[in-house]
C-alpha positions in Angstrom: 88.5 144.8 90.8 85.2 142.6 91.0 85.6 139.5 93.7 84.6 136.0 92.3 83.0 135.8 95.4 79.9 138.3 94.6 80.4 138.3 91.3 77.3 137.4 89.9 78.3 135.3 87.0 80.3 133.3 89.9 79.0 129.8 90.2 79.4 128.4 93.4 77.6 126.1 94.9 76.5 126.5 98.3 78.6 124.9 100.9 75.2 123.9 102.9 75.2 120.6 101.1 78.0 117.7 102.1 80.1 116.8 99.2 80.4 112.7 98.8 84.0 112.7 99.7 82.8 114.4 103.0 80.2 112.2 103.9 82.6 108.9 102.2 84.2 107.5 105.7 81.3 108.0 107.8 79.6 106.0 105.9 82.1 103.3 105.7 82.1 103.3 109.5 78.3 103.2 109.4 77.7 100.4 107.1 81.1 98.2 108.6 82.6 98.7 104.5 85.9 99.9 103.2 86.3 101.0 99.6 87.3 97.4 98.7 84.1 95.5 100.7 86.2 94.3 103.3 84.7 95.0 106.8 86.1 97.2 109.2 85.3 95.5 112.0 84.6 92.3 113.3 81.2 92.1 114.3 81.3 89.3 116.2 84.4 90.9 118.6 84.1 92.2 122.0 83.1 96.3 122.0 86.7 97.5 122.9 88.1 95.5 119.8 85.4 96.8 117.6 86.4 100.2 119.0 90.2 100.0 118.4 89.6 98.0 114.8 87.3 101.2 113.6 90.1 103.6 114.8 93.0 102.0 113.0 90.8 102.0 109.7 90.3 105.5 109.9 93.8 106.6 110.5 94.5 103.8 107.7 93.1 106.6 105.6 96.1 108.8 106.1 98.8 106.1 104.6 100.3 107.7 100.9 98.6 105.7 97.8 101.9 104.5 96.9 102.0 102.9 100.1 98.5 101.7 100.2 99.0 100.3 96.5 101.4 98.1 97.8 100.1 96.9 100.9 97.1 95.7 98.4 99.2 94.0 96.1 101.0 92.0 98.6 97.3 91.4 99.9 96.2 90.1 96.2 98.7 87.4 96.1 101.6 89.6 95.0 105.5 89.5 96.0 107.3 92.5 98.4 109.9 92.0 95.7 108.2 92.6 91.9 104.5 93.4 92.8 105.1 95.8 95.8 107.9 98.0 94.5 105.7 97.9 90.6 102.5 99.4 92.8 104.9 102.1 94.9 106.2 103.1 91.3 102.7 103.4 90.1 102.4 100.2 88.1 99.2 98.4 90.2 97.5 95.8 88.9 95.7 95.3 86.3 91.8 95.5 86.5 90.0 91.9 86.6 88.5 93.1 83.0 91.7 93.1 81.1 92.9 89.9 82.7 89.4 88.0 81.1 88.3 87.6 77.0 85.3 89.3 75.8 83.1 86.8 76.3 83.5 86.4 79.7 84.0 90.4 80.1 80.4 90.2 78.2 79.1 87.7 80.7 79.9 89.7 84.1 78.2 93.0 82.3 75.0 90.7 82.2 
């Protein structure tokens, strides 16, 4: 029995390089930007705050989607009783595309 490993028809890429989703949250720490734009921390806050905010986003990483989904769609304007239990369920919100026609759909590719 041949190993995938050293086969040689085996294409695996060499581990050397950092995927994106390895490098992802550094980055967001680096440039102060979640995955929505939001910022991480306040910039204008004193060192220890900045400190404790940066922590809590990167454990915020750890939350289920289904509880993350929600939390945004209360965030969005939504209700705890309709909008968060559609979003745990798997029914977020629509994208901003769908909401608009095609011309102004059109007008936002431009």
């Amino acid at each position: 029995m041949v190993s995938t490993a050293t086969h040689p028809t085996c294409r695996r890429r060499p581990r050397d390089a950092l995927d994106q989703a390895d490098v992802q949250p550094f980055k967001e720490i680096w440039e102060n930007r979640d995955y929505y734009g939001y910022n991480i921390r306040d910039e204008n806050a004193p060192w220890y705050k900045r400190v404790w905010q940066t922590i809590v986003h990167s454990f915020g990483d750890l939350t289920p989607i289904s509880v993350s989904s929600a939390q945004r769609a209360v965030d969005t304007g939504g209700t705890w009783s309709k909008d968060a239990v559609l979003a745990v369920l798997g029914f977020g919100p629509a994208p901003s595309y769908a909401e608009r026609s095609t011309i102004q759909n059109r007008i936002s590719f431009l």
